[in-house]
N, C-alpha and C positions, 0 to 999 in steps of 0.2 A: 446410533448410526441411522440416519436420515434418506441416504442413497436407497433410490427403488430401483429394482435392475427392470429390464425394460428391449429383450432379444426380440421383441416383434418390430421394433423400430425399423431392424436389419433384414429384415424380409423383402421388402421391395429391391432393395439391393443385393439379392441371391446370384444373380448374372453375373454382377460384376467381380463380387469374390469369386465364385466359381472362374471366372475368365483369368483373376489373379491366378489360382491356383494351378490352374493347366499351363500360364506362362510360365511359374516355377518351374514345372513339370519338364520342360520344353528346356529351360534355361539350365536348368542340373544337368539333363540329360546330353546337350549340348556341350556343357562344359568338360566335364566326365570323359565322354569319349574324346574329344577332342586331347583333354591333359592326361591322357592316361596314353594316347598316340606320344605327345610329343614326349610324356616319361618315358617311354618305349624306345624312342630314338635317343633321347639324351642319354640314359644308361647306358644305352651299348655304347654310345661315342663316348660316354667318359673311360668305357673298359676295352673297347678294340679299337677307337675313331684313332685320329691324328693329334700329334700333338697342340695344334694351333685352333683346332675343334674340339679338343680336351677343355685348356679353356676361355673360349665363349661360354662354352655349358656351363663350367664352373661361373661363370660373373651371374649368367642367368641365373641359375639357382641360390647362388648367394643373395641377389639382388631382389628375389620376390620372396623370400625365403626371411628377409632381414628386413623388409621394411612393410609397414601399414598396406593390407590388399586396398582400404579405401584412398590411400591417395596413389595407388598404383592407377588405380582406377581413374581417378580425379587426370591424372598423370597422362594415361591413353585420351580417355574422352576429350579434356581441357586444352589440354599440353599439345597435343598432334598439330591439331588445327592451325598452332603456329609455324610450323615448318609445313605446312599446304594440304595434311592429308586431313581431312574430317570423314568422319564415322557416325557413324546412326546410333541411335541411343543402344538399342537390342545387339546391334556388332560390337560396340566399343562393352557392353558389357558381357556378352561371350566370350570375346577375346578378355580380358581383363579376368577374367574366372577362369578358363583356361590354361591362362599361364600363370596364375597362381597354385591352379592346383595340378599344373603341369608340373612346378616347380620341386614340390612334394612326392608327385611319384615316381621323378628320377631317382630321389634316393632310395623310395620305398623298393623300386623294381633295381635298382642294384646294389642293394642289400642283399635283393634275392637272388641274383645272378653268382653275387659274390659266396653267399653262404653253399654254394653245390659243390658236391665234391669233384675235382680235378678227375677224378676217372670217368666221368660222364662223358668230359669233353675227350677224352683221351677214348674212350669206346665209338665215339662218334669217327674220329679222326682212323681207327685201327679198320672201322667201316667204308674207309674212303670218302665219308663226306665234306661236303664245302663248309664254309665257317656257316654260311646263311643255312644250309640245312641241320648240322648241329643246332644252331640260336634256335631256330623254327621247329624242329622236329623231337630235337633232347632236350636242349637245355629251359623254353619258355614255360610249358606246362609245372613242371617240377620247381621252378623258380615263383612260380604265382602260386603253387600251394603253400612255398614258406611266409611266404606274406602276407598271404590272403586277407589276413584278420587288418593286417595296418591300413590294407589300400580299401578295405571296406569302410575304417574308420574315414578313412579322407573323402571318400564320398559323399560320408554320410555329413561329411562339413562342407563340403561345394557345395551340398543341397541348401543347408544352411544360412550360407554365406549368399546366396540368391539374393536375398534381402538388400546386401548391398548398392545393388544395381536400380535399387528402386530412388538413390539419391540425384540419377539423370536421367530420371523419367520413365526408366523402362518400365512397363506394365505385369509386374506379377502381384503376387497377392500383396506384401507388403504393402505398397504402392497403390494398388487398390483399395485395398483396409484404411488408409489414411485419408481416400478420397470420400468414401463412406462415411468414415469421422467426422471428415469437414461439412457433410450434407445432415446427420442425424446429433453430431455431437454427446453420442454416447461412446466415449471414451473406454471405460472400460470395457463393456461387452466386445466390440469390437475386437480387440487387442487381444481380449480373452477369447475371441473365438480364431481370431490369426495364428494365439499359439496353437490351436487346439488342433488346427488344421499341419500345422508345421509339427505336432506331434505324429498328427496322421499320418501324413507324406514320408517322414523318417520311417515311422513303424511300419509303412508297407514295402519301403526301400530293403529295412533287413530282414523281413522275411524273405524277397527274393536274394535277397544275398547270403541267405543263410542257406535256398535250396541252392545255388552257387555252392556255395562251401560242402553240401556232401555230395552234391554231383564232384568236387574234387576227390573228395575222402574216397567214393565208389572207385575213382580211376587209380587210385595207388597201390 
């Protein structure tokens, strides 16, 4: 083996990974709360909405659910501009992460709605309260510690899935790291230190999701 590795190449380019990385940061975190809202809403509309609101949800969730996030992607960013709407690289791929992993937490969060027992709601309702105060008050907390662990997984794939975004330009580390590549041409390090950082990023995500999970465990 002939290859000399060679990570002081990638020093002068410390800014710019670092700049990738806080975009990841920024781009997860975006997506996340955003699809964890619209999971939020789509669950209860698939269990108390309307029937013609029932399904939309359902073609939604089928439809990001059943096909490639990159040409969903391709699909927003590409695809829009024909019918007059364009988007910016950093919106089309928030939005585009979003409702992919929006698409995931409907089911995950009405699985959990689904799996509580009927006397919850039935105590809620014997208390006089409204459906929104039941959903708010009984039944969300109790529904997000059944799932906890799924919807922890799916975040830890939006984070992931970041990388995506880096195929219209948007600036996170991926995207970065290749620009590096193209100015130093050391390939592997690079790549190797992309994942190494995408190691990071996860393993500092589940540790705050793990003090998440016994801040649940405390309240039960």
């Amino acid at each position: 083996m002939d290859y000399l590795f060679d990570f002081s190449a990638l020093l002068p380019y410390t800014d710019v990974v670092l700049e990738g990385l806080l975009g990841t940061a920024i781009y997860a975190v975006l997506s996340i709360l955003f699809g964890l809202t619209l999971g939020a809403v789509c669950a209860l509309t698939l269990l108390y909405g309307a029937k013609g609101w029932q399904r939309v949800v359902r073609c939604y969730v089928e439809f990001f659910r059943n096909t490639p996030s990159l040409v969903q992607l391709f699909l927003i960013y590409f695809g829009l501009p024909s019918l007059g709407v364009h988007l910016s690289p950093p919106v089309a791929g928030t939005i585009a992460l979003s409702l992919y992993c929006g698409a995931y937490m409907t089911e995950i969060l009405r699985a959990g709605l689904i799996s509580l027992p009927r006397g919850l709601s039935e105590a809620g309702e014997a208390l006089g309260l409204s459906r929104r105060q039941i959903i708010t008050h009984v039944l969300t907390l109790p529904a997000m510690q059944n799932v906890f662990p799924a919807l922890a997984s799916q975040m830890v794939l939006t984070l992931i899935g970041t990388s995506l975004i880096s195929q219209i330009g948007v600036e996170e580390i991926f995207h970065n790291g290749s620009f590096v590549e193209s100015r130093t041409f050391r390939s592997f390090e690079i790549y190797l230190l992309i994942c190494g950082l995408y190691f990071f990023a996860v393993s500092l995500m589940k540790i705050v999701l793990r003090l998440v999970w016994y801040r649940f465990q405390e309240r039960r």
